[in-house]
N, C-alpha and C positions, 0 to 999 in steps of 0.2 A: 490214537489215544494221547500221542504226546504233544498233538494240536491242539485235544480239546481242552486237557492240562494248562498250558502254556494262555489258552482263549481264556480262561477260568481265572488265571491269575490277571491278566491284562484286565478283565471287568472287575475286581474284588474291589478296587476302591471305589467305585463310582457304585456298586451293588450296595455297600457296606452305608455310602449315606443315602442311596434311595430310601435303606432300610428305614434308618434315623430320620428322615423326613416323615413317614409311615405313621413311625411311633407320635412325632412330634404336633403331625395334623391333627391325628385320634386323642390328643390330647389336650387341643386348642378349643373345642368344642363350640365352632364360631356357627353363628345364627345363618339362617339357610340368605339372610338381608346383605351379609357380612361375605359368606362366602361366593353370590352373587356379586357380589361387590369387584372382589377380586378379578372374576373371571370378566367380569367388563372391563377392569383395569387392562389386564395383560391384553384381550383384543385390541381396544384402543388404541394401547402402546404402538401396538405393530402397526395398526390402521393408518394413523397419523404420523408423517414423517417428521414435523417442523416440533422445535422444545417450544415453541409459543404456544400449539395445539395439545402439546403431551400437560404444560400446565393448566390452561383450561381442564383436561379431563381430572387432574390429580383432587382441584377443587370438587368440580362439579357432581363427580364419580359419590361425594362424601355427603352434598345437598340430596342427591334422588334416590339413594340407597336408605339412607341414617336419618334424615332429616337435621343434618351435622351444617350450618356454615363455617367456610374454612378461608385462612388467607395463606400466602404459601410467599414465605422468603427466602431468598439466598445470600451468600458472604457473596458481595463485588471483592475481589482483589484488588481490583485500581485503587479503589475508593476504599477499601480497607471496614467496609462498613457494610451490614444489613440490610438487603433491600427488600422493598415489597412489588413481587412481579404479578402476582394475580389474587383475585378474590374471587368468591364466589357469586355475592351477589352483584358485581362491577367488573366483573373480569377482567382481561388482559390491561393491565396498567403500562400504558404508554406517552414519555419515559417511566418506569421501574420511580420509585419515592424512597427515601431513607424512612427504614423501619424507624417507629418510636421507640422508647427509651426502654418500657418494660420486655422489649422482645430481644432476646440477646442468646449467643451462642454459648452452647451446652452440652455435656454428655447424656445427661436425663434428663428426662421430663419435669416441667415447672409448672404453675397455676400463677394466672395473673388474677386479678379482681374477677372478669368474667371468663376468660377461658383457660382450655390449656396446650400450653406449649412443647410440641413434641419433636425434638431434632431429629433431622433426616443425615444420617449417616454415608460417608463416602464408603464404598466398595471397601471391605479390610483388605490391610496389606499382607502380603505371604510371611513378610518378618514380625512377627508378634511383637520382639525383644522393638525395633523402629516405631512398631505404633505408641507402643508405651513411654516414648521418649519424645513424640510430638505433639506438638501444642492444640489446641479446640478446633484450630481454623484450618488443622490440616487434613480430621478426621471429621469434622460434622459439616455438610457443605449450606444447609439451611436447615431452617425451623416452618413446620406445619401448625398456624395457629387455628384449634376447633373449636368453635363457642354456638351458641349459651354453653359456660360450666354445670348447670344445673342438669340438664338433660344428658350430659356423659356419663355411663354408670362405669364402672368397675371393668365391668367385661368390654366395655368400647374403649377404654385404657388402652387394653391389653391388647385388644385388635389395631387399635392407632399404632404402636408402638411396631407391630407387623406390616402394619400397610407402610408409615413411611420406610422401615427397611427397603422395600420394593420398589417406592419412588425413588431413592438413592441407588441402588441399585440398576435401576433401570436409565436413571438418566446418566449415573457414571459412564455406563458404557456408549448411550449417547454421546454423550459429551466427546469420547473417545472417536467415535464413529463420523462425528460431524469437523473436529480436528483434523482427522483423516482428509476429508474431503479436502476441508478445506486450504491445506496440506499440497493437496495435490491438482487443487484447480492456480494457488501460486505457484506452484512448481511449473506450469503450463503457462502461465504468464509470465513467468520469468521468464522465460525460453524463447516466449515473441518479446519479450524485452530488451535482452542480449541482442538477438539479432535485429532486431531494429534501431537499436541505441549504439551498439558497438559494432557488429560485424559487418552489417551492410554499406556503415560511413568509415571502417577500417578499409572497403577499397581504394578510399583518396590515399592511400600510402601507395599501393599501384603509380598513380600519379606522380608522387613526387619519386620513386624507384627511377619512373621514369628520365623525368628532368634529371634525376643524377645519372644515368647513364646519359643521357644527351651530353651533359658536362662533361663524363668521363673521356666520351668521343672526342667532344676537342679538346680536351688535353691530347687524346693520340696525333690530331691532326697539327695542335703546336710544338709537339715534338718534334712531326718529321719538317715544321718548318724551321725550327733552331738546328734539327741537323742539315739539313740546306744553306742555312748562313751559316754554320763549321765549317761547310764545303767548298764554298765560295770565299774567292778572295776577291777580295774590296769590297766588300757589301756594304751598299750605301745606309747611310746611318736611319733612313729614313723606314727602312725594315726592322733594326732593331727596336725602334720607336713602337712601329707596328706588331711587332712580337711584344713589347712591353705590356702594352694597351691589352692586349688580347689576354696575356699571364691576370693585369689587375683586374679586367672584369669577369674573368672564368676562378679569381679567386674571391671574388665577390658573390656568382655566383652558388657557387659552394659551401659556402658557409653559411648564404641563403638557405639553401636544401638541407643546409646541417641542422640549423636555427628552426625550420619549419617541423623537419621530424621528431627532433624532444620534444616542440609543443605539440605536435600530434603524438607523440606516443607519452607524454602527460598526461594531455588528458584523457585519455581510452582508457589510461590505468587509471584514472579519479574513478571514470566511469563503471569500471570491471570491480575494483575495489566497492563502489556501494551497491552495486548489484549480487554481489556473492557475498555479502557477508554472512558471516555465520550463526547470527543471530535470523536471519530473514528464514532458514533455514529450519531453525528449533521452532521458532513459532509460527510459520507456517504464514508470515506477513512480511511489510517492508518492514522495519524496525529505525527510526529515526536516531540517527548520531548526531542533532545538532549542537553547533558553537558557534558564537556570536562572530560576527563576519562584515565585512561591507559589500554590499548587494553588487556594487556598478563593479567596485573591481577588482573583489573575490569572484563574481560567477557572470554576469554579464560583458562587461570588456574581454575576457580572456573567449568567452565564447563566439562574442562577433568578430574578433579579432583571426579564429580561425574560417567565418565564413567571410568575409572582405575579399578576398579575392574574385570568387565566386558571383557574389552581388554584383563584381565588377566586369566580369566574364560578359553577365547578361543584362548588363547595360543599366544594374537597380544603381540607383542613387539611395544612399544610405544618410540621415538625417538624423545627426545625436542630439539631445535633447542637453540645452546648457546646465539644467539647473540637477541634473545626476552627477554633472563634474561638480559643481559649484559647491553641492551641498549632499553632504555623503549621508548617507543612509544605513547603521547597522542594525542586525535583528539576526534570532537567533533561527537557524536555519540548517537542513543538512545540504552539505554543501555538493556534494557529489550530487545527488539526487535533483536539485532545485538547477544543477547545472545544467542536468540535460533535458529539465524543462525548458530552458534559454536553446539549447541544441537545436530541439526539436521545432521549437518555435522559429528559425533562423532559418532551418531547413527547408520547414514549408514555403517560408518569406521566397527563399531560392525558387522552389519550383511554381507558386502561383502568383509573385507581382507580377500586373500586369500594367499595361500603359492605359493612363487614362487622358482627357483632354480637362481640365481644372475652368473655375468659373469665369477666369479673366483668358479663358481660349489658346493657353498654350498648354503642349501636352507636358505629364508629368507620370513618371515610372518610379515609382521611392517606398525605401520601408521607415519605419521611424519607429521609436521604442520609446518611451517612458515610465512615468511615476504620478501616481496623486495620493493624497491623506484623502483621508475619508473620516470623519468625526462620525463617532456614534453610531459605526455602519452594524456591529455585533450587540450593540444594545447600547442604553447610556455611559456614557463613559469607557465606552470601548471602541477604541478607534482600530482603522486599520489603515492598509497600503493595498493602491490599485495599482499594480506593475502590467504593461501593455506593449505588446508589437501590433503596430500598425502596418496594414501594406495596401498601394493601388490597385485598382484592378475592378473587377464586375461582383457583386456581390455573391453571395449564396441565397439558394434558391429558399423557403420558406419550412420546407419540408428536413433540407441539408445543413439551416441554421440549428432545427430542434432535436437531428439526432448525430450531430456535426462528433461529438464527443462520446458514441457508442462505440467499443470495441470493434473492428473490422468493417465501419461502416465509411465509405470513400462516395466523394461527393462524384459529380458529374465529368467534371475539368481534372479530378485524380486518376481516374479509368485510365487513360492514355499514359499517365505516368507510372514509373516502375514504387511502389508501398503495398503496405500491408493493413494500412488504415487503422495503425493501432498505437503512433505517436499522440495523438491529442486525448485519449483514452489513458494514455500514462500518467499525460499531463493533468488532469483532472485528478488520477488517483496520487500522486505524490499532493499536489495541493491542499488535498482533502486532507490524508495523514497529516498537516501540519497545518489544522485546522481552519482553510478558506475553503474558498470555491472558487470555480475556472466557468468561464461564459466566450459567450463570442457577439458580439453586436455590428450591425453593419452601420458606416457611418454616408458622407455626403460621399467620399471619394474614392470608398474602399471597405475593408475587413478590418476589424479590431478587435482579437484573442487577446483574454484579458486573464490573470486572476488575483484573487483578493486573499492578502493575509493578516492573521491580527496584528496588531502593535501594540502589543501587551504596556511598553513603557515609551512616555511620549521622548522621552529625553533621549532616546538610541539615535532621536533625529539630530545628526551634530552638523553644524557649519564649519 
């Protein structure tokens, strides 16, 4: 008895607005066209995953039922303005258009010359006392325009007024649902991003762990040799000479390995720093921190500068291009981010130059890296910058050029080597957020990964 008590209270709220839904139906006394309507609305909903197909139906649903044309806007936040995402008779508008001037956001419904304008309300909030205290753009997320006005009577008012509830409704929690996702396919990319970006190239610290323990070795071994000249009497001066030599280049050494580890552990933390920030986090994206910078060396020199070694290891000749010293280059950029585009690009330079024989028949192994302007390349008067690593070697195959930059996809010549095929996939996506593109082209002698960014103001170019 005191279950089914306690089951009776646990249902009373949800019984109590059934009810009120009940009353509320039986009192809408909507046309069998109208209630029809609805119920192909809600299938729809479900049927269709994508908000580009759920607007399509919100229109269309209003043309085959009512003989209503509809156009359907919503508020951009970027853009702070109205836009128009579909119609009826023209459907999915792609890009979206700035609404004209008579359609604007509202609490109620408005008449323009021919039609009327009915806002689509966001989900209410649980704190009534908060709704009442924010502004249009916080509570109404688009307007549904139905025309001809002449053909709307009274009672299609009243029904519009119910249907966009539903559209609001229903996309809110879209909108929520596709957040989600998208939420959690960055979170999953971040994750191959860290350990490709940071923790895979944090084992060259192993490396230098090492070298300083080799050092610390021979300090033990020059110990017991200055205690051997303690021990010895007359020891010819040409030993403490040789102990000298041995102390200045094991403390040269040393402060090599000292000098290498801050710049390696720099920049891991640049690196860790813009990959966790806590913006990337809330909006479920990278989220750009840029400040204007000089390209060669704020983020390119400091990053060839950690792979020079390496290039030297495996016999690349490394070719800097004069006119990056000469003539400096700033723009506004996120620095961490763009840096380990340079990383990534450097790294592959490591593991894929290969030797080539050049046209005057001697052979050549080399990477080289620059810059070009580009007038006009984003439209008139819109110039950009084409930044490029070049390296020797055998091209990519036809197939490896066009999906070279898919997520987990490794060419032929990668297999054998230790990746995850999901550097050049970053590179592309940091590019993009900071409005280029990234390409690759094969030239006479080699590989050229390239990407293009705007140059918003021509004067950043300084001598």
């Amino acid at each position: 008895m005191d279950q089914e008590s306690n089951s009776g209270v646990d249902l009373q709220q949800i019984r109590l607005r059934i009810r009120e839904k009940q009353r509320s139906y039986a009192s809408y006394d909507l046309s069998p066209a109208q209630n029809d309507l609805l119920r192909a609305f809600f299938d729809l909903a479900q049927e269709f995953d994508s908000n580009e197909d759920f607007y399509r139906v919100c229109v269309v649903a209003l043309s085959e039922f009512l003989g209503l044309h509809s156009r359907l806007y919503f508020f951009d936040k970027e853009q702070e303005k109205l836009i128009l995402v579909c119609e009826s008779r023209r459907g999915l508008l792609t890009p979206p258009v700035v609404a004209p001037d008579h359609v604007r956001l509202a609490f109620k419904s408005y008449e323009s010359e021919h039609s009327l304008l009915v806002p689509i309300h966001c989900k209410p909030s649980s704190d009534r006392h908060d709704e009442e205290t924010q502004p249009v753009k916080l509570q109404v997320m688009g307007v549904i325009e139905v025309y001809p006005l002449e053909k709307i009577s009274r009672a299609d008012r009243f029904f519009l007024r119910k249907y966009t509830n539903r559209i609001g409704y229903n996309l809110h929690n879209r909108l929520i649902a596709h957040e989600n996702v998208r939420h959690l396919h960055f979170i999953n990319n971040l994750v191959m991003d860290i350990e490709h970006n940071v923790i895979t190239p944090n084992m060259y610290f192993k490396h230098l762990f090492n070298q300083l323990k080799a050092s610390i070795e021979d300090v033990d071994g020059l110990e017991r040799l200055v205690l051997g000249c303690n021990t010895v009497q007359g020891v010819p001066s040409v030993n403490c000479d040789l102990v000298l030599s041995k102390v200045s280049a094991l403390h040269r050494s040393l402060l090599g390995n000292h000098r290498e580890l801050l710049e390696h552990h720099a920049n891991y933390s640049l690196f860790l720093e813009s990959l966790l920030r806590r913006d990337h986090f809330a909006q479920g994206r990278f989220v750009l921190h840029p400040r204007k910078c000089s390209i060669d060396r704020e983020i390119v020199s400091p990053q060839l500068e950690h792979y020079l070694s390496r290039f030297a290891a495996r016999g690349i000749v490394v070719e800097k291009p004069e006119d990056m010293q000469e003539e400096e280059l700033f723009l506004r950029v996120d620095v961490g981010l763009l840096s380990q585009v340079y990383a990534n690009l450097f790294s592959n330079a490591v593991k894929y130059t290969g030797k080539i024989t050049n046209r005057n028949g001697e052979p050549r192994k080399a990477m080289t890296y620059g810059r070009e302007l580009l007038a006009d390349y984003f439209g008139p008067g819109k110039a950009a910058v084409k930044f490029n690593v070049f390296t020797t070697g055998e091209h990519l195959s036809e197939v490896e050029a066009k999906t070279v930059f898919v997520d987990g996809v490794r060419g032929e010549r990668g297999k054998s080597r230790p990746g995850k095929g999901h550097g050049l996939a970053f590179i592309k996506q940091v590019v993009e957020i900071h409005g280029g593109v990234a390409g690759y082209e094969a030239t006479e002698e080699g590989n050229n990964f390239y990407f293009i960014l705007p140059l918003s103001d021509p004067s950043l170019l300084l001598s």
